[in-house]
C-alpha positions as CSV (number, residue, x, y, z in Angstrom):
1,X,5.9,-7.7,28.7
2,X,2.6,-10.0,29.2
3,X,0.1,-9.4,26.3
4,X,-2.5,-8.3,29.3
5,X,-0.1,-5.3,29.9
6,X,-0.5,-4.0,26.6
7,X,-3.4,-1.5,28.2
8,X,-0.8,-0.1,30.2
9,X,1.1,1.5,27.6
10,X,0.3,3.4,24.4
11,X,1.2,3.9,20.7
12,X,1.7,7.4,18.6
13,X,-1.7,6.9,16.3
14,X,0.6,8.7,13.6
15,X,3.8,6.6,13.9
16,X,1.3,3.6,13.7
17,X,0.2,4.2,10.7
18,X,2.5,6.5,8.9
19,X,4.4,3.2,7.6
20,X,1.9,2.7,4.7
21,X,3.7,5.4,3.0
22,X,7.2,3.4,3.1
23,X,8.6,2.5,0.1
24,X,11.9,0.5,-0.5
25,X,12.0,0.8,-4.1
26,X,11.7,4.2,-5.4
27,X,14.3,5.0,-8.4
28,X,16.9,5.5,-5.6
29,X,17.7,2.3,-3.8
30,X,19.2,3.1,-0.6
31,X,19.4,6.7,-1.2
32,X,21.8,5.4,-4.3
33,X,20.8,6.5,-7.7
34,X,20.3,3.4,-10.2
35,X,21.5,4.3,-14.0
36,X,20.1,2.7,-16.7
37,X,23.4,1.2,-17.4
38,X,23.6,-0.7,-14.1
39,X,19.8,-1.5,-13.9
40,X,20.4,-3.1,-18.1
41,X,23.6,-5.5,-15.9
42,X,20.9,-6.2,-13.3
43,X,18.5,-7.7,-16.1
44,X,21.6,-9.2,-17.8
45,X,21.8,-11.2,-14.4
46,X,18.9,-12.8,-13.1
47,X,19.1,-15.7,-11.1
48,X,22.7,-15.2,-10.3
49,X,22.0,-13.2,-7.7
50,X,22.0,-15.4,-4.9
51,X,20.1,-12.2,-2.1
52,X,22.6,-13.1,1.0
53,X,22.7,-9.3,3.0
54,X,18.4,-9.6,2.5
55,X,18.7,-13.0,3.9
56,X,20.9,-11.9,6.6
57,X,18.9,-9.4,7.4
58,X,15.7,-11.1,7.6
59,X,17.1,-13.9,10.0
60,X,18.6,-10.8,12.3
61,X,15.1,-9.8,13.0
62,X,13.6,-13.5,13.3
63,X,15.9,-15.2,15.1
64,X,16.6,-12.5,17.7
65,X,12.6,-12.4,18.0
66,X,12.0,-9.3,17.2
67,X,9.4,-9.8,14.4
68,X,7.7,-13.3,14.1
69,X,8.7,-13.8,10.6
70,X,10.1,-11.8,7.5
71,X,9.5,-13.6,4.0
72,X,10.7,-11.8,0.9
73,X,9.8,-12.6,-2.7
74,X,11.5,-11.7,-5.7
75,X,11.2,-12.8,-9.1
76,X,12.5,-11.9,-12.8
77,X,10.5,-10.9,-15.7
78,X,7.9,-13.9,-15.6
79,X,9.8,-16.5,-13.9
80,X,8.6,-18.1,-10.6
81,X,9.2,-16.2,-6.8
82,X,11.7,-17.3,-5.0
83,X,11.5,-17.2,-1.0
84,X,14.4,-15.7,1.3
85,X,13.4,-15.6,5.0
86,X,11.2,-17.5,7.0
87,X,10.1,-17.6,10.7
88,X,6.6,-18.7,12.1
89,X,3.3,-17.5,12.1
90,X,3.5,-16.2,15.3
91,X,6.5,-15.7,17.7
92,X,7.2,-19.2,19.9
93,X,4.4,-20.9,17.0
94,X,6.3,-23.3,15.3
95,X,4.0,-22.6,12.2
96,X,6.0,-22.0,9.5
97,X,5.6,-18.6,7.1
98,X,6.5,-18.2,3.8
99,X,5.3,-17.4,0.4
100,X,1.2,-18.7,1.2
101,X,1.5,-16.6,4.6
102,X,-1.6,-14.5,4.6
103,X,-0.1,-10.8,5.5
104,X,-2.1,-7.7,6.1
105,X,-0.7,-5.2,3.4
106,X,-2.4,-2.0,4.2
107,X,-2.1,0.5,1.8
108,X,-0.2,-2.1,-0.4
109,X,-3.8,-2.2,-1.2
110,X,-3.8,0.9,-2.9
111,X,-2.0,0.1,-6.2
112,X,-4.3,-2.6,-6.5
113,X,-7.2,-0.2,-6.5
114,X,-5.4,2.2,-8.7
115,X,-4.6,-0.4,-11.4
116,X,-8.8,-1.5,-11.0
117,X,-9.5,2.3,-11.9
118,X,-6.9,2.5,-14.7
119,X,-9.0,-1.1,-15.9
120,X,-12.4,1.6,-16.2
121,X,-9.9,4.2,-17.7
122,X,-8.8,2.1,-20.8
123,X,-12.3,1.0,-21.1
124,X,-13.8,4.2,-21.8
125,X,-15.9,4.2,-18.5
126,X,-13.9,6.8,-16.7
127,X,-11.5,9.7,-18.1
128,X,-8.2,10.2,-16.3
129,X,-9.1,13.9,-16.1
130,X,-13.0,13.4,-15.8
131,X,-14.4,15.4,-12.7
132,X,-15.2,13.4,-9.9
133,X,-18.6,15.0,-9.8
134,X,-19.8,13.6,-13.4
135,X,-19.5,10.4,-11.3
136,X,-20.6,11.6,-8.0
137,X,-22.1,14.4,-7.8
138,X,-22.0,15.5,-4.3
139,X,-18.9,16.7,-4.9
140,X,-19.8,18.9,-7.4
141,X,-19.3,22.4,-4.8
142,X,-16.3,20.9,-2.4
143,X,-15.4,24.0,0.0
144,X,-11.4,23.9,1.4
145,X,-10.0,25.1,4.8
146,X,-8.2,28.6,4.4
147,X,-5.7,27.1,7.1
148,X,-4.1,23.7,6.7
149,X,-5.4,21.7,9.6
150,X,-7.2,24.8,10.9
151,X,-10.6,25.8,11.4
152,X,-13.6,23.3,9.6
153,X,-15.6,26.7,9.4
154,X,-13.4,29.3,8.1
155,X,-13.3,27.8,4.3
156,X,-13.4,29.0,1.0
157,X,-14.8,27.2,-2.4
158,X,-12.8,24.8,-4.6
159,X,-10.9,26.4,-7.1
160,X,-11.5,23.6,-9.6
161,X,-13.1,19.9,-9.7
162,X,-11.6,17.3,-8.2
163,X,-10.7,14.8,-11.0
164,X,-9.9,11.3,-11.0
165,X,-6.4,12.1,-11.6
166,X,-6.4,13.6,-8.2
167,X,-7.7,10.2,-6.5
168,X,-5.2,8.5,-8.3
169,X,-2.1,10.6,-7.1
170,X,-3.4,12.0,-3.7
171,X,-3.9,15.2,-4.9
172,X,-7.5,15.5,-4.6
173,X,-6.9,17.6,-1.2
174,X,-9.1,15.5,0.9
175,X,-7.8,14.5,4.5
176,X,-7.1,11.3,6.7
177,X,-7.3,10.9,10.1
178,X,-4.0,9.2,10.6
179,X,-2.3,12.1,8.9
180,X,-4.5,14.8,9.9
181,X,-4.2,17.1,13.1
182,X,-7.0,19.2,14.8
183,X,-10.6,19.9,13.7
184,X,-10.2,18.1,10.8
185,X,-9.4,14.6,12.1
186,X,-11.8,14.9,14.9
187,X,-14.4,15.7,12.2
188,X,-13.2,12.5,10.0
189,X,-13.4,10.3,13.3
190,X,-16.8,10.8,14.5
191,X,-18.1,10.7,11.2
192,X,-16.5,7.2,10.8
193,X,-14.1,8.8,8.0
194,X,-11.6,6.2,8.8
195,X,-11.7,3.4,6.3
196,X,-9.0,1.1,8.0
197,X,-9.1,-1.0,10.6
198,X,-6.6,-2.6,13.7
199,X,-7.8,-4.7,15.9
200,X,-11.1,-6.3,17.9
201,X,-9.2,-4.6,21.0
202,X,-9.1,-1.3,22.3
203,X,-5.3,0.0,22.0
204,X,-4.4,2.7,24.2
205,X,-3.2,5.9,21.7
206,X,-5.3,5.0,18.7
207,X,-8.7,6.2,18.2
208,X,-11.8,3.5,18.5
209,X,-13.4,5.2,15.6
210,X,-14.8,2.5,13.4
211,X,-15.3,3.1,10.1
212,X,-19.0,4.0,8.9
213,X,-21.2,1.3,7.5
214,X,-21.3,0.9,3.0
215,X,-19.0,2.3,0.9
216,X,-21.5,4.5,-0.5
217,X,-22.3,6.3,2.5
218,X,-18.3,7.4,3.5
219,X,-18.5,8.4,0.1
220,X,-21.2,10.5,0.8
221,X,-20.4,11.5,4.5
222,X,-16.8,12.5,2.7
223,X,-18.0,15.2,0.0
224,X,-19.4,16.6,2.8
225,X,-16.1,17.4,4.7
226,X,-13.7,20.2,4.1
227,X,-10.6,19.4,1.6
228,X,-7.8,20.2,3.4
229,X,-6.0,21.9,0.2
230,X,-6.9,23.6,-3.0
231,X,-7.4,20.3,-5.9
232,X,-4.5,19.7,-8.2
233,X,-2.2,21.8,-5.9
234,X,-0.6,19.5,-2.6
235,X,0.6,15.8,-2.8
236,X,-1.4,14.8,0.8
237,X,-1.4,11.0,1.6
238,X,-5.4,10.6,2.5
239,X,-8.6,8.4,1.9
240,X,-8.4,9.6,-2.1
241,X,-8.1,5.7,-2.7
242,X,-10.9,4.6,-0.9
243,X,-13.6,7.0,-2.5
244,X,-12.3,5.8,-5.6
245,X,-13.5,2.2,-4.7
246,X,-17.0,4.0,-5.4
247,X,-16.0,5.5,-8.0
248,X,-14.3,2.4,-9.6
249,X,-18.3,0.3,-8.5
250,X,-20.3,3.3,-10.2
251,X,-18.6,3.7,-13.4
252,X,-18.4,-0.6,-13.2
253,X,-21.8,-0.6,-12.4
254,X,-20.4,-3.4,-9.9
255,X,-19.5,-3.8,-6.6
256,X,-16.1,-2.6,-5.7
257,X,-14.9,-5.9,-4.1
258,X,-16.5,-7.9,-7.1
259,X,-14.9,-6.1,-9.4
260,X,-11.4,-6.7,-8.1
261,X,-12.0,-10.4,-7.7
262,X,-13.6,-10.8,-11.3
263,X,-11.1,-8.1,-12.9
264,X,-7.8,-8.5,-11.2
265,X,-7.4,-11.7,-8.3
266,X,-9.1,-13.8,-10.9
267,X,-7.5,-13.2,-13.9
268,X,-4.1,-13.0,-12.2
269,X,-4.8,-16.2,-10.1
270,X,-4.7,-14.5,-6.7
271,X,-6.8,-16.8,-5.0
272,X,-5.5,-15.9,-1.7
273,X,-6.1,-11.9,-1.5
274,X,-9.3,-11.0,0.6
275,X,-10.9,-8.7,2.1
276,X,-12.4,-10.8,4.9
277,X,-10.1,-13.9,5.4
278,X,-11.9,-17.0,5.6
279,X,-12.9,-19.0,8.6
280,X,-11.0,-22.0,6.7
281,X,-8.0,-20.0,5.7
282,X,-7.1,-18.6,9.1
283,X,-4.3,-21.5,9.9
284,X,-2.7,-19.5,7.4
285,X,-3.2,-15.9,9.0
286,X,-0.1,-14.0,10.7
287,X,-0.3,-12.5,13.8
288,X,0.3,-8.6,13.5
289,X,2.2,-6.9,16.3
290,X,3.4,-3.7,18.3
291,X,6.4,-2.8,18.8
292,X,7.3,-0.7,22.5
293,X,10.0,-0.1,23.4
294,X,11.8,-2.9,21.0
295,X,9.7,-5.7,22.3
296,X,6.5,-7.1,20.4
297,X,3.1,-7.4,21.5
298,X,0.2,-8.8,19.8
299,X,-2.3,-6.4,18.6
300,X,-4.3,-8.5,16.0
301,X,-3.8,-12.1,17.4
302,X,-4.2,-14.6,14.0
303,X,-7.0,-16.5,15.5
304,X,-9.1,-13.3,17.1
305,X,-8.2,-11.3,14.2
306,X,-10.6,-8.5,12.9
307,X,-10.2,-9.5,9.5
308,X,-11.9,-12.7,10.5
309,X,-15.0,-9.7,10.5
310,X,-16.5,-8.5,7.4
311,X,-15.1,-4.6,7.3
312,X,-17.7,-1.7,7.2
313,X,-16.7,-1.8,3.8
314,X,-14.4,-2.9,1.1
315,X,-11.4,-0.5,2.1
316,X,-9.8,0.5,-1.3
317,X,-6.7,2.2,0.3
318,X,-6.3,-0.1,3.4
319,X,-8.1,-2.9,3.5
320,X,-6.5,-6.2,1.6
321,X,-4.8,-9.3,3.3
322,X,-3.0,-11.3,0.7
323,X,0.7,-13.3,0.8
324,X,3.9,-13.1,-0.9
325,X,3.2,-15.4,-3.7
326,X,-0.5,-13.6,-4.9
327,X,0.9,-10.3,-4.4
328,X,3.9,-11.3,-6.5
329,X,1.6,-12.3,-8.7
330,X,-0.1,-8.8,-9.3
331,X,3.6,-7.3,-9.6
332,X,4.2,-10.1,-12.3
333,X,1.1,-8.8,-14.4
334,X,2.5,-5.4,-14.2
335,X,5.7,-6.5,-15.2
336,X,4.0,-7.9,-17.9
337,X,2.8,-4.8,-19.1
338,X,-1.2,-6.2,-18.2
339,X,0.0,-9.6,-19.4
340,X,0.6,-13.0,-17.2
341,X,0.6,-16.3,-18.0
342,X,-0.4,-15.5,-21.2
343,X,-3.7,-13.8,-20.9
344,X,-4.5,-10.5,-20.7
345,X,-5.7,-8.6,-17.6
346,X,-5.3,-5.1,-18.1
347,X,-4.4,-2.8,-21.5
348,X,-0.7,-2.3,-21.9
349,X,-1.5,1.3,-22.1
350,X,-3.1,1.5,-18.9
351,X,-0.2,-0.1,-17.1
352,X,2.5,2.0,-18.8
353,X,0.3,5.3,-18.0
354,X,-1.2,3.8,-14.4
355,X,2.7,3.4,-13.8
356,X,4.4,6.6,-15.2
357,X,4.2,9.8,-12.5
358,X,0.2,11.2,-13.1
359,X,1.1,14.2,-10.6
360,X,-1.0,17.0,-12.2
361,X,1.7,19.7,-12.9
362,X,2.9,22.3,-10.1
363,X,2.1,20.4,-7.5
364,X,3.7,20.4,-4.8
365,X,5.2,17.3,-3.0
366,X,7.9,19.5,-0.4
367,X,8.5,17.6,2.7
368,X,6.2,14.7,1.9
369,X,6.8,10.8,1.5
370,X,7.0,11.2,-2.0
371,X,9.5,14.5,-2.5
372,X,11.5,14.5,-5.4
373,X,9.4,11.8,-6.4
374,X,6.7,10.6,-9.1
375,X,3.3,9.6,-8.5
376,X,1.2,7.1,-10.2
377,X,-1.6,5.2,-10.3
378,X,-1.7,4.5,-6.2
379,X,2.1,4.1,-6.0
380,X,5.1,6.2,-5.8
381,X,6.9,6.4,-9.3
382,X,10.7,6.8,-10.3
383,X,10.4,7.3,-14.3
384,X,13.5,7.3,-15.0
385,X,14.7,4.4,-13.4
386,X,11.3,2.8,-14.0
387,X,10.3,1.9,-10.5
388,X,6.7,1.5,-9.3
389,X,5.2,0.7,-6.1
390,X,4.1,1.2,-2.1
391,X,4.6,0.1,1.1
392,X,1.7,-1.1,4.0
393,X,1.6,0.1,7.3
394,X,2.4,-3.6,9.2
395,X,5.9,-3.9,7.5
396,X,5.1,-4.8,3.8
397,X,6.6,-3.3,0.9
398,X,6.6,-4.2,-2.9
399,X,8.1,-2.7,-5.9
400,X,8.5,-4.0,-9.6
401,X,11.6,-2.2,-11.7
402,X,10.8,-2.4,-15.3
403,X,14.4,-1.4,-16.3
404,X,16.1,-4.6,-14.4
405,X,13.1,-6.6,-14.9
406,X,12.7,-7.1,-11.1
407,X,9.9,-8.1,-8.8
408,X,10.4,-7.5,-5.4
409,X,8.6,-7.9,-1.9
410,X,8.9,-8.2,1.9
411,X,6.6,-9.1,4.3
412,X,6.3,-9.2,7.7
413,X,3.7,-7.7,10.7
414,X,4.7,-5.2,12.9
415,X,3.8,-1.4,13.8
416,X,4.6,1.3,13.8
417,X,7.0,0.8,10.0
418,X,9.9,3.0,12.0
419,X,10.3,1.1,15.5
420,X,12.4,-1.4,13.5
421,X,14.9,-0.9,11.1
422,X,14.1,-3.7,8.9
423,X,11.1,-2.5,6.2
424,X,14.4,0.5,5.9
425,X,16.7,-2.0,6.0
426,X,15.3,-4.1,2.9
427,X,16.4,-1.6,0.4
428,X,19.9,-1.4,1.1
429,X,20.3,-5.4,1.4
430,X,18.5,-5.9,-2.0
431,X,21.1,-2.9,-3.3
432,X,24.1,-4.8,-1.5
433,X,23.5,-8.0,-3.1
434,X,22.7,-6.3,-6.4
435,X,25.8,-5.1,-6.3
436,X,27.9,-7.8,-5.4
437,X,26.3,-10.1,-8.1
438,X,27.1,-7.4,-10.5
439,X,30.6,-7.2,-9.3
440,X,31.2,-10.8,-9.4
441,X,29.8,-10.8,-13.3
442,X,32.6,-8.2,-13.8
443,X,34.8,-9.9,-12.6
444,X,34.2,-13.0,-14.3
């Protein structure tokens, strides 16, 4: 299919998108529960694990040009990443991509923006259970739809503040319009509640909402829409992590985007994480693509991209473009308890508590991305097995397991997450090859 006959067909808005709630690592990879026992041989390995089935995989989906490329990362405790995959910038480029690929991670974003908030947290400047209104007050009298998705009209008052807790762990009960259905998501769209963005092009399915202009005013236009559930009550995927970019700039007394750069890509040496990607850096810029009916189309061509444009705002739960190595780099400061190379970037408190499940208790998480699951600070949480992380919406997923002392990521761009089995697929080849290194040890 030509890329001028994209208009002709369409995507599901919600399978678009829905993929920034995928994510590989979870306590359970595979479905497979990890003990503690197996994850202690995993550290005891290292770099003998050599990651052939994630290899095989990866090359699977390049070479029969499915995906343009499909780089993972993974590193040990502080070591340096090592690269599996390849492929090129774009499909029939002969650009390389690996490890300084620039990659839009979507709502990889979001642990990034939870960590920046746990920063505030450890400081004093917010409390985990502060109410959001102490910080913003228009959301001091939030009123809730009595139906789920139903009428915007027929509500009823909050039953308690929303606290920063609740941003944090999507419990806060406020809606998105990738997720939402109904009056609700019309009233997020023509409001410009949609802090994301696609592409300079109209696609046929998805909604040409742009999102409105300052971070401040969504934050204001928000508190002004219905919650969709009671506080404290539902796990509901949503824009939690983007209002808590003003939060995080209020309580900072700094921009939001400033305060990442100067607080976490700094510190961390991410030089290569933006919001906007540079006019200078775009040689470095993936294409991102759709994927009908198996075959992939351009969507966000690298050199027409939108992130070329300065977003309506900062998007705290959707908006970063970064590449393997940097983001490898934030999961090798977690793993680090706050620490890397060294230096100190955030409290080893905060990390331990960002990263342990902060769903408030009773809620309910039944037939949602994250059931049977924790919830921390912006990413899904496996206490037991000591698992943190998230997934983006284009194919990216990264996780760091503190019991093997793993870091782990994949990128690549494509949408919708589910028209190819390969961000699905990831899990199960990092568990195969876990396994057969661990084997081989055995049997040493």
């Amino acid at each position: 299919m030509a890329y001028r006959d994209f208009d002709a067909v369409s995507l599901d808005r919600r399978a678009l998108l829905r993929g920034s709630a995928l994510f590989a690592g979870g306590g359970m990879l595979a479905g497979v529960p990890l003990s503690r026992a197996w994850a202690a041989d995993v550290a005891a390995m290292r770099g003998a694990v050599q990651w052939p089935a994630v290899d095989a995989l990866l090359k699977k989906f390049v070479e029969g040009r499915r995906v343009a490329n499909a780089v993972a990362a993974f590193g040990w405790g502080q070591g340096a990443p090592v690269q599996v995959g390849g492929g090129t910038l774009t499909i029939g480029d002969p650009a390389p991509a690996g490890l300084d690929t620039l990659y839009r991670v979507y709502s990889m974003t979001k642990p990034v923006t939870g960590m920046a908030a746990m920063i505030l947290i450890d400081e004093g400047k917010l409390g985990l259970d502060q109410p959001l209104a102490e910080i913003l007050p228009a959301y001091r009298r939030m009123m809730v739809q009595k139906t789920y998705d139903g009428s915007i009209t027929d509500l009823v008052p909050a039953e308690r503040p929303i606290t920063i807790r609740h941003l944090l762990t999507h419990t806060a009960g406020l809606g998105y319009a990738i997720i939402q259905k109904g009056p609700v998501k019309d009233y997020y769209e023509a409001r410009g509640l949609v802090p994301g963005q696609l592409s300079r092009m109209p696609i046929p399915g998805i909604s040409s909402a742009s999102a409105i202009r300052g971070l401040a005013a969504f934050a204001d236009e928000l508190a002004r829409a219905p919650l969709v559930y009671q506080p404290g009550t539902h796990w509901s995927y949503s824009v939690s992590l983007d209002l808590l970019g003003r939060v995080i700039e209020v309580a900072a007394k700094q921009p939001f985007d400033a305060f990442l750069k100067s607080r976490i890509f700094d510190p961390c040496g991410m030089t290569s994480t933006y919001f906007r990607v540079p006019a200078s850096e775009v040689g470095r810029l993936t294409t991102n693509y759709g994927v009908l009916n198996g075959n992939p189309i351009p969507i966000d061509p690298a050199r027409a991209s939108i992130y070329l444009d300065a977003p309506s705002f900062p998007f705290g739960g959707a908006g970063l473009v970064s590449t393997p190595r940097d983001y490898d780099r934030f999961l090798r400061m977690l793993l680090g308890y706050g620490k890397i190379d060294g230096k100190r970037v955030i409290g080893e408190l905060a990390v331990r508590v960002g990263t342990s499940n902060l769903l408030p208790p009773g809620t309910s998480t039944r037939g949602t991305f994250v059931d049977g699951q924790g919830f921390g600070a912006g990413g899904r949480v496996d206490e037991k097995m000591g698992v943190y992380g998230w997934g983006g919406a284009a194919g990216t997923v990264a996780f760091v397991s503190y019991n093997a002392g793993l870091r782990a990521g994949m990128f690549t761009q494509y949408m919708p997450t589910d028209a190819l089995p390969l961000a699905s697929g990831f899990p199960k080849a990092v568990l195969a090859d876990l396994a057969a290194a661990a084997a081989k040890r055995k049997a040493a």
